[in-house]
N, C-alpha and C positions, 0 to 999 in steps of 0.2 A: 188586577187589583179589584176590581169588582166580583170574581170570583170568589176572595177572598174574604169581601164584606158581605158578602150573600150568606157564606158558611158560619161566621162570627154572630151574624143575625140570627141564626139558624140555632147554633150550638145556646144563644143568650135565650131565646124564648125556648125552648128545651129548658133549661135552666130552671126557669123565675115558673113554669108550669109545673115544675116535680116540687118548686118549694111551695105554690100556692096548692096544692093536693092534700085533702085533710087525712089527717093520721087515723089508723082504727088502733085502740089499745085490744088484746086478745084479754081473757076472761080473768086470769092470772092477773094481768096488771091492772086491772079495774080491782078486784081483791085485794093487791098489795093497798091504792091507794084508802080503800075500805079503814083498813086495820090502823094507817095515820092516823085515823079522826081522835081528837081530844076527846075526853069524858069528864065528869065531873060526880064528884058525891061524896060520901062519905066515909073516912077508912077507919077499920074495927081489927081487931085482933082473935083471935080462937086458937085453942089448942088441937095440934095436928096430929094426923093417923092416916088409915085409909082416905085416900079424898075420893072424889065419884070418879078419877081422871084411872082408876084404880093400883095407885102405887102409896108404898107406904111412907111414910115421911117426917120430922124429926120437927120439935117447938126452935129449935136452930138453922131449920133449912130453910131458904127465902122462897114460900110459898107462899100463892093468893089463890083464893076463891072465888069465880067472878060469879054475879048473879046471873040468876035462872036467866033469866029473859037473854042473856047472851050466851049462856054455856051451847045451848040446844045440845044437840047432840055430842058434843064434846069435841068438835073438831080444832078450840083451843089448846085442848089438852096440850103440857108441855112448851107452850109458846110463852116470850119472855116478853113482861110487862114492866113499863119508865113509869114508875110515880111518884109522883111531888108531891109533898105537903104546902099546901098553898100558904099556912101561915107562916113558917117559917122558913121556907125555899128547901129545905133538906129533900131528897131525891134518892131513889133505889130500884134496884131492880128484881123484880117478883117472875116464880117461874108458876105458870098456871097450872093447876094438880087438882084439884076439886070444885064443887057448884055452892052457891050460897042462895038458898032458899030465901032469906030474908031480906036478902040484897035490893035494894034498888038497883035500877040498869045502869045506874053510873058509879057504882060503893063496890068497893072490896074488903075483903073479907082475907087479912095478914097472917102469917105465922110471930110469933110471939117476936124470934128473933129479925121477919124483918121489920114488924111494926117499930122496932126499936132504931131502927136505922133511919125510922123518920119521929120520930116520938119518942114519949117517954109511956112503958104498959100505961102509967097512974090515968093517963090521957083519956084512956079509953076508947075515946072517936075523934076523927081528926078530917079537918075539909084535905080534897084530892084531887088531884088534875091526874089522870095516867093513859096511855097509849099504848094499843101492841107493838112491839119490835114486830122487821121481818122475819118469817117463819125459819130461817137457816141464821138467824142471827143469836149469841152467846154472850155473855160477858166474858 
């Protein structure tokens, strides 16, 4: 019997020491969490073509522009973006293809057809919440 409590003590602090051990996230998953963060600013409309992402693209296709300050080098390119229209809760999904010089770091910059999936064009500019999907994620 005592044997048997020596081992049970044994196997319990084994235990309760692999669950008190802090976790390392690898570089990937500290990136994924990255890309959650909310943004906020303001959403505009432009007529589409070549974007800087360099593919060409249609005023029908659900494209955004994200500003300079976060295109950098483009390694958005192609990654699918959730944004809301904060006034009125309407919601869609933007696939990133080109950079917006004008942009502030929180505004995008819509293709005609998907500005219209939160808006109406007359709108013009519109308040925005939007986040990156993850990189292998589609509608």
């Amino acid at each position: 019997m005592y044997r048997l409590t020596t081992v049970l003590i044994t196997l319990c602090a084994i235990f309760f020491t692999v669950l008190a051990a802090p976790l390392r996230l690898n570089r990937t998953a500290t990136i994924s969490l990255e890309k959650r963060t909310s943004h906020t600013g303001e959403g505009t409309w432009f007529e589409v073509g070549t974007g800087a992402c360099g593919y060409t693209d249609t005023d029908s296709d659900p494209i955004v522009a994200i500003s300079a300050n976060i295109y950098g080098s483009g390694s958005n390119c192609n990654q699918w973006i959730h944004i809301t229209n904060t006034d009125n809760g309407q919601s869609a999904y933007g696939k990133t293809r080109d950079e917006c010089e004008s942009c502030g770091s929180g505004s995008l910059d819509m293709s005609p057809g998907l500005f219209e999936e939160l808006s109406t064009l007359d709108t013009g500019e519109i308040p925005i919440s939007w986040h990156f999907m993850s990189k292998n994620w589609s509608p």
